[in-house]
C-alpha positions as CSV (number, residue, x, y, z in Angstrom):
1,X,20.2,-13.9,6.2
2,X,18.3,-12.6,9.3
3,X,15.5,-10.2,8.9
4,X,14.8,-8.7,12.4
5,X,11.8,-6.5,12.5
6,X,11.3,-6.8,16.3
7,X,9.9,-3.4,17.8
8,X,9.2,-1.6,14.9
9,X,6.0,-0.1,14.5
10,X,4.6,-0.5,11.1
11,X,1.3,1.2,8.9
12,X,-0.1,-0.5,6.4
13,X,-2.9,1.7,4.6
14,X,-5.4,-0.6,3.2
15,X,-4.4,-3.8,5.2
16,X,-7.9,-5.4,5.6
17,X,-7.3,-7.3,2.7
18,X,-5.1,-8.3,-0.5
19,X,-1.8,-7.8,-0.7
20,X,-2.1,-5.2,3.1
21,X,-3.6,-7.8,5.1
22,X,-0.4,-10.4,3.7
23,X,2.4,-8.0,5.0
24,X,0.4,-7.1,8.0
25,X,0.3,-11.0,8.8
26,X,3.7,-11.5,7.5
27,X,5.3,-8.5,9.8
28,X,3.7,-9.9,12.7
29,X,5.2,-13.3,12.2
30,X,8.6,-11.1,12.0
31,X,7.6,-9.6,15.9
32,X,6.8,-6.1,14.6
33,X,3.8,-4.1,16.0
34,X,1.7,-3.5,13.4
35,X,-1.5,-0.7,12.1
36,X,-4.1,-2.4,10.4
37,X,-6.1,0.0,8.6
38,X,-9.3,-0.3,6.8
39,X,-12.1,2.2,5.7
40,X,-15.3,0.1,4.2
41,X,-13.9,-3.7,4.7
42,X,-14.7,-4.6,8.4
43,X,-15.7,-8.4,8.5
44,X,-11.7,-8.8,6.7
45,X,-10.7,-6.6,9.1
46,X,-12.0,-8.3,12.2
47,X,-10.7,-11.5,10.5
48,X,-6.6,-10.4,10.6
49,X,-7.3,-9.0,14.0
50,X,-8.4,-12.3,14.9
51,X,-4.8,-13.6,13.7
52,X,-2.8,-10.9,15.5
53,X,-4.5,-11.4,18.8
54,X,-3.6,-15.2,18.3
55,X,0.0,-14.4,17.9
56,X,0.1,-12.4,20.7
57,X,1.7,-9.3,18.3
58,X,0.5,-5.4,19.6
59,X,-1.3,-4.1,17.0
60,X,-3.8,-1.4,16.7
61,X,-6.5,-1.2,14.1
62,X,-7.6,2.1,12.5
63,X,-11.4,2.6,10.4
64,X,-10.0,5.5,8.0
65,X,-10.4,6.7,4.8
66,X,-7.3,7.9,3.7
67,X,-8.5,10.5,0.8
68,X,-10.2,13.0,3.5
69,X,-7.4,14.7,5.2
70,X,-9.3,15.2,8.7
71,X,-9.8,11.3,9.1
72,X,-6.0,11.0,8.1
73,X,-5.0,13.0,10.8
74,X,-6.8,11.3,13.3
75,X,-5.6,8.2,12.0
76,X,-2.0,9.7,12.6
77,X,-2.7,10.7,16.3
78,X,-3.8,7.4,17.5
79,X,-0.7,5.9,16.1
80,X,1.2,8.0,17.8
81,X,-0.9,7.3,21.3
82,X,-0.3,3.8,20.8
83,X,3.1,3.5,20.1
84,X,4.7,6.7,20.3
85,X,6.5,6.5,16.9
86,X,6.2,5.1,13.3
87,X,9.3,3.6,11.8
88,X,7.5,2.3,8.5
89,X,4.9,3.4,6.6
90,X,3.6,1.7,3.6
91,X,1.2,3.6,1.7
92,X,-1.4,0.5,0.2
93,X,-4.3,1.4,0.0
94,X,-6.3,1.5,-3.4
95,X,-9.4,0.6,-5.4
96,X,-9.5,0.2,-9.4
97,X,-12.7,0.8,-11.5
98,X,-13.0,-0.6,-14.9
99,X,-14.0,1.0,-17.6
100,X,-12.8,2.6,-20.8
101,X,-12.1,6.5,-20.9
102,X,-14.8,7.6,-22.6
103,X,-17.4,5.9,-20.0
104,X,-15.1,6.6,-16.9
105,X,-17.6,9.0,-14.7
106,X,-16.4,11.9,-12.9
107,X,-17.7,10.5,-9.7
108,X,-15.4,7.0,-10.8
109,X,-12.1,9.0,-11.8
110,X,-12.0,11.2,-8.6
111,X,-12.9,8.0,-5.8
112,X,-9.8,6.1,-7.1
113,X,-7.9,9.2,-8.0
114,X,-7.8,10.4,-4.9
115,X,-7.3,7.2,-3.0
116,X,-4.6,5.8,-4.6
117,X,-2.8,9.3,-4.8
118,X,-4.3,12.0,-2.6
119,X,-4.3,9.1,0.1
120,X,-0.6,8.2,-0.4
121,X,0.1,12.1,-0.3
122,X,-1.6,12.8,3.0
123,X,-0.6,10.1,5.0
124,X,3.4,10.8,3.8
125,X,2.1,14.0,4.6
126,X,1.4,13.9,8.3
127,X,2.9,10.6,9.2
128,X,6.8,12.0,7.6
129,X,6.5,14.6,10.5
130,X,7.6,12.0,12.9
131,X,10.1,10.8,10.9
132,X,11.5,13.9,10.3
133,X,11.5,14.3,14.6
134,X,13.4,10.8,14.7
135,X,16.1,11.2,12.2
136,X,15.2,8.1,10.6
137,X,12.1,6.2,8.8
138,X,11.2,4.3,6.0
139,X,8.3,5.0,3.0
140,X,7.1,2.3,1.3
141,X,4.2,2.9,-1.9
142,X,2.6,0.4,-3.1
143,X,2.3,1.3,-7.0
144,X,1.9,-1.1,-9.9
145,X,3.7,-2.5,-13.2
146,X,0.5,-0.4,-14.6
147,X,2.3,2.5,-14.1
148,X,4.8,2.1,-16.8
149,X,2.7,0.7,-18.9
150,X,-0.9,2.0,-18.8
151,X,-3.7,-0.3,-18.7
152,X,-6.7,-1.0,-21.1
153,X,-10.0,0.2,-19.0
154,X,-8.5,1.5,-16.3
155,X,-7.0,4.9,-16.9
156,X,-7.7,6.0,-13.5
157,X,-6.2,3.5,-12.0
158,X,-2.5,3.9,-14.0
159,X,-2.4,7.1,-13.9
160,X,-3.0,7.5,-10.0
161,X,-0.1,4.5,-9.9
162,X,2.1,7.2,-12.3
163,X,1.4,9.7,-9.8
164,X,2.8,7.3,-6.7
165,X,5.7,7.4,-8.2
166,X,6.3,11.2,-8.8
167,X,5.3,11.5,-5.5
168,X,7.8,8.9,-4.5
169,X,10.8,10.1,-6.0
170,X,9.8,13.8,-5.2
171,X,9.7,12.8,-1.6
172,X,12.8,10.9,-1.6
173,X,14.8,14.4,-2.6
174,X,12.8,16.2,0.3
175,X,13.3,14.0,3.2
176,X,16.6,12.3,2.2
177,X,19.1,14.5,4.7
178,X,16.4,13.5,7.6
179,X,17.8,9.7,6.6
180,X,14.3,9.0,5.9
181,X,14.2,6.1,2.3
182,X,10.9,6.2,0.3
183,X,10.9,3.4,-2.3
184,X,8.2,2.1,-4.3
185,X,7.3,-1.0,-5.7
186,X,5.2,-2.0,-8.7
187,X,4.0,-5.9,-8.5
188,X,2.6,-7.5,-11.6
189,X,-0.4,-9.3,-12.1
190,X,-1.1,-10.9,-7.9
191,X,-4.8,-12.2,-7.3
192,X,-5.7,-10.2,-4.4
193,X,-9.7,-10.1,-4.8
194,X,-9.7,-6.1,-6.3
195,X,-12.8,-4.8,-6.7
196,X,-13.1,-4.2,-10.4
197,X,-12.9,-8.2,-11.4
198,X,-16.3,-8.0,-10.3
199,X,-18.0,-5.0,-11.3
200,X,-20.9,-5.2,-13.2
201,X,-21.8,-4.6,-16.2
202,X,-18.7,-5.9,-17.8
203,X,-19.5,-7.2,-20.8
204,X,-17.4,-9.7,-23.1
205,X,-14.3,-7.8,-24.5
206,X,-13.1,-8.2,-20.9
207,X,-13.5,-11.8,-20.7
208,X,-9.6,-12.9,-22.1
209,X,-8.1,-10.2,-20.0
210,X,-10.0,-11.2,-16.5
211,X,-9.2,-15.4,-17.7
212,X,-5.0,-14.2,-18.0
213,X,-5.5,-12.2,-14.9
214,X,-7.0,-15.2,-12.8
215,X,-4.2,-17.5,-15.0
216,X,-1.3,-15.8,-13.7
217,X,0.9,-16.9,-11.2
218,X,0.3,-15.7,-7.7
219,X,4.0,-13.6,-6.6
220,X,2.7,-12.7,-3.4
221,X,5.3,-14.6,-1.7
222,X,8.2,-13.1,-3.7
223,X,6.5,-9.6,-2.9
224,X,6.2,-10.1,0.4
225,X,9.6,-11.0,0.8
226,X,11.2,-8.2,-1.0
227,X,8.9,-5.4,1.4
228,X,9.8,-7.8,4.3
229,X,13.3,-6.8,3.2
230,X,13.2,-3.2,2.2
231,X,11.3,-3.4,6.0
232,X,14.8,-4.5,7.8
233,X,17.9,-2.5,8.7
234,X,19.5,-4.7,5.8
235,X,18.3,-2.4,3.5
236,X,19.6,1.1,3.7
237,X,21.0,3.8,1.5
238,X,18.6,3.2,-1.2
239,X,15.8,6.3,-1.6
240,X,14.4,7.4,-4.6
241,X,13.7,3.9,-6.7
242,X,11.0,1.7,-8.1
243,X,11.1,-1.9,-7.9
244,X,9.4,-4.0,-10.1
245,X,8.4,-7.4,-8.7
246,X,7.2,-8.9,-12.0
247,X,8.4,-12.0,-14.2
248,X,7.1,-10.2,-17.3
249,X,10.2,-8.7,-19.1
């Protein structure tokens, strides 16, 4: 099997690091042009344009913060100044706080509320528009097994994952007769450096749950090679779904 990606422009939200800066190296190696985004991480952004200049890929690289709708707009316009269209966006970015419910702060809940799901909804928002204009386009949202499940000290966090995939399937009914797919996918347990294995303060109870977290196998391959996938003209006439990429069953 052949997975061409040559030419196609490609977002990635939240691609200075983790499991954004691993498709945006892996769709380079594919010959796609590529947005690297980033809003606080710079250094890790420097570092993967460091690897795109190397390959000789055309890239751009966009400082946004994808909650604040002005900056998300600009973000969208010098996309479209560089390349003129956006085949594929994958809506990535996200942060996770730990804490139970009853210490959550307001501040806490709203920063990853809104950037996991007010960022995933503004940048469908204005970055669909040119999908729409094409007749064609693909939505990819990063979401997490958390989603379904729910997650012990970090409520926030699942339920801004539940809301991806609302927003997800609602979209999918919206944009389907403008052949546009919007897909999700939840990955399990992947070791991508999120900020909340280091906040402090945690005390003990969260020591077993951080030692299985850091146990687990690392399925970044096997997720970037299904989004690699959903990413190619071999995968069509699918809208609407959510993929789990997990070995838990």
């Amino acid at each position: 099997m052949n997975v061409q990606l040559n030419d196609k422009v490609i977002v990635v939200t939240g691609s200075s690091r983790g499991i954004g800066a691993a498709l945006i190296r892996r769709f380079a190696d594919e010959k796609a042009k590529v947005v690297l985004n980033y809003c606080n991480s710079k250094d890790f952004a420097e570092e993967v344009s460091h690897y795109l200049e190397n390959n000789n890929v055309e890239f751009l690289v966009y400082k946004a913060d994808v909650s604040q709708e002005n900056e998300v707009r600009g973000f969208y316009k010098a996309v479209k100044r560089k390349f003129g269209k956006i085949d594929i966006l994958i809506n990535n970015a996200g942060i996770c706080k730990t804490s139970s419910v009853i210490t959550t702060t307001e501040v806490n809940w709203d920063n990853v509320v809104n950037t996991n799901l007010k960022g995933a909804f503004l940048c469908t928002k204005y970055f669909a528009k040119d999908m729409i204009r094409q007749g064609k386009g693909k939505i990819i949202n990063i979401s997490s097994r958390y989603s379904d499940t729910g997650a012990m000290w970090q409520a926030s966090y699942a339920v801004s994952k539940a809301g991806v995939t609302a927003l997800t399937k609602t979209v999918a009914k919206e944009l389907g007769e403008f052949d546009i797919l919007v897909n999700s996918v939840c990955p399990g347990q992947i070791n991508t450096g999120l900020e909340y294995l280091n906040e402090k303060g945690m005390d003990v109870m969260y020591e077993k749950e951080i030692k299985d977290y850091l146990q687990n196998v690392n399925y970044m391959d096997a997720l970037l090679n299904f989004i690699t996938y959903m990413c190619s003209d071999l995968f069509h006439s699918i809208t609407g779904q959510v993929f789990f990429i997990d070995s838990r069953i």
